[in-house]
C-alpha positions in Angstrom: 14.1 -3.8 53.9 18.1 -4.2 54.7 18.4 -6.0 51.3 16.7 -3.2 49.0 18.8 -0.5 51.0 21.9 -2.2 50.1 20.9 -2.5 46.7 19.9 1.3 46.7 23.2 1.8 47.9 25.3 -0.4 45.8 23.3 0.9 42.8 24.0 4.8 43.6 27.5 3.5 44.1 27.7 2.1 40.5 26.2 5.4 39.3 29.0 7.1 40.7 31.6 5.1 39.5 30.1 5.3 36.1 29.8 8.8 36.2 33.2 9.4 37.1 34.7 6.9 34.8 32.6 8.5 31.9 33.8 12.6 32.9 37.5 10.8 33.2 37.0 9.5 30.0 36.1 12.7 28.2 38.6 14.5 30.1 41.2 12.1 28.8 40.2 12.4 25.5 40.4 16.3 25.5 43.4 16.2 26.8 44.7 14.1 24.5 43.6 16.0 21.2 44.2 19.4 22.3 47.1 20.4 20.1 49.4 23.5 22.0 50.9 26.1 19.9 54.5 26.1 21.5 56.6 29.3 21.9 60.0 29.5 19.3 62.3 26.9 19.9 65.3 25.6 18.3 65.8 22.1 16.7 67.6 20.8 19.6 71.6 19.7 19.0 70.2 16.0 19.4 72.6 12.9 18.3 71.3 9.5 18.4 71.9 6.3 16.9 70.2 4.8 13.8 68.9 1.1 12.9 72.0 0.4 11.4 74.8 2.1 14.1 75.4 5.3 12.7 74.5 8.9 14.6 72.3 11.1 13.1 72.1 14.3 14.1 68.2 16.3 14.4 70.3 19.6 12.6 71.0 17.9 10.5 67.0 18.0 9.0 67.9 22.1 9.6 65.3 23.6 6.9 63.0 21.5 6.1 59.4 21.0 8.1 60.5 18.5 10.9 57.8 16.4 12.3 59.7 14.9 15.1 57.9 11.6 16.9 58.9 10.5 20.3 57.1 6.6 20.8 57.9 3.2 21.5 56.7 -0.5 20.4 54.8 -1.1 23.7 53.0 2.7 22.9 49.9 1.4 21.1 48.6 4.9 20.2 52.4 5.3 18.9 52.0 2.4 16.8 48.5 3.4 15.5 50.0 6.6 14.1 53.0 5.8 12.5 51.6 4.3 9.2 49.5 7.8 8.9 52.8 9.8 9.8 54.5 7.3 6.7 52.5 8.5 4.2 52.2 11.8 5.3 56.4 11.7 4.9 55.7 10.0 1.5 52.9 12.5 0.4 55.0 16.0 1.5 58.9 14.8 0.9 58.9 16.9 -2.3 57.8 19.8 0.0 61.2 19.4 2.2 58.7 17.9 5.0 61.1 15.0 7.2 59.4 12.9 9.9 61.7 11.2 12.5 60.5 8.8 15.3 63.1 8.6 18.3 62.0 5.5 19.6 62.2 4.9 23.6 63.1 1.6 23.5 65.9 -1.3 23.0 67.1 -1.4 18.8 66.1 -5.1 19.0 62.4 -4.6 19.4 62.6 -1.2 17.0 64.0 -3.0 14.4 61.6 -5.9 15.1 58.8 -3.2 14.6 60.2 -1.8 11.5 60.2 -5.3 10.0 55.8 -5.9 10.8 55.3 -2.4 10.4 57.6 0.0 8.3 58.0 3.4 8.0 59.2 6.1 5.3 61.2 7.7 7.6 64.8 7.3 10.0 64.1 5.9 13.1 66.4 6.6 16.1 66.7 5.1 19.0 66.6 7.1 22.6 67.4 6.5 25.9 66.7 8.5 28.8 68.4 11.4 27.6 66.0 12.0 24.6 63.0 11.5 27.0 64.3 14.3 28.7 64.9 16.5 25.5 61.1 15.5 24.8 60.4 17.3 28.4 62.5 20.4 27.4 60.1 20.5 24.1 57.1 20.5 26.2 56.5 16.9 27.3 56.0 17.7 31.3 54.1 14.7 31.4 57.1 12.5 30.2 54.8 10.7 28.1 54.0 8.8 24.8 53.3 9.8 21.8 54.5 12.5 21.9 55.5 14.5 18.6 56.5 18.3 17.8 57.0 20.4 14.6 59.6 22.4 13.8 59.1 25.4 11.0 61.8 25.8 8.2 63.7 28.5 10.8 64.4 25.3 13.1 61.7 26.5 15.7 59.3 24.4 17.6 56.2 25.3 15.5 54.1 23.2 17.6 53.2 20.3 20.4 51.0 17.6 20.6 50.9 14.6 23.6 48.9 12.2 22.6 47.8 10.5 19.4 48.2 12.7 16.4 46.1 11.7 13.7 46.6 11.8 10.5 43.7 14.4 9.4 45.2 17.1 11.8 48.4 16.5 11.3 48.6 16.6 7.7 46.1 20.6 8.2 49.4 22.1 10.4 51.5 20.8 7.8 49.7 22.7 4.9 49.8 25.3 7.1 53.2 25.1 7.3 53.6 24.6 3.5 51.9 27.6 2.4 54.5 30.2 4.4 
């Protein structure tokens, strides 16, 4: 009788865990779709470092749609995105749309990346100072991926933590296009 109580127990137990796992699951997953309309924002006065040594400058993209994509190498959701966001930059470049992807991470392993998996667009390389821009955009969580768009005016047209994909991404965009 001891035994089947414990196995009562250590079933309702597994239940539980289950359970919870399962609702923490779906939470998650909401979470990380929901896509937040951000309030007006300028492109921030941003200067980082390319692949090849030079700064670039976010104004400088001033007028055009800027997707901008904060990730890193070791960010497999980041890396799952980034050939959807390439030919998204490909598909809308004659429509003045420019992705760049500040990459949190050492320019060794970004331009290790670049060379398995390239991209269409600059990549920059941040530091702890660009994570922190990323929190000033709307990234309280300080995490990754985590991209925002910026309208033709240079304001924060939206935010979105988590995996974009490619689908949604591309409907803001011609959104954004048909303004």
């Amino acid at each position: 009788m001891k035994r089947r109580g414990l196995w009562l127990m250590l079933g309702g137990v597994t239940l539980l865990a289950a359970a919870a796992g399962y609702r923490l699951g779906v939470l998650g997953k909401i979470a990380e779709t929901a896509t937040m309309t951000a309030p007006a924002q300028p492109i921030p006065e941003l200067a980082l470092t390319d692949l090849k040594g030079q700064p670039q400058s976010l104004g400088q993209w001033r007028g055009k749609l800027l997707v901008v994509n904060y990730w890193a190498t070791w960010c497999h959701p980041c890396r799952q995105e980034m050939p959807g966001f390439s030919r998204l930059q490909d598909k809308y470049r004659d429509k003045d749309v420019q992705f760049v992807g500040i990459g949190i991470d050492h320019a060794d392993k970004i331009e290790e990346f670049q060379k398995t998996t390239p991209v269409s667009y600059p990549l920059l390389i941040g530091d702890i100072g660009a994570m922190e821009n990323s929190v000033e955009l709307g990234n309280s969580r300080k995490a990754l991926p985590f991209t925002v768009v910026f309208d033709r005016r240079g304001e924060l047209f939206l935010t979105k933590l988590g995996r974009f994909t490619e689908t949604d991404l591309e409907q803001h965009l011609i959104e954004l296009i048909s303004r």
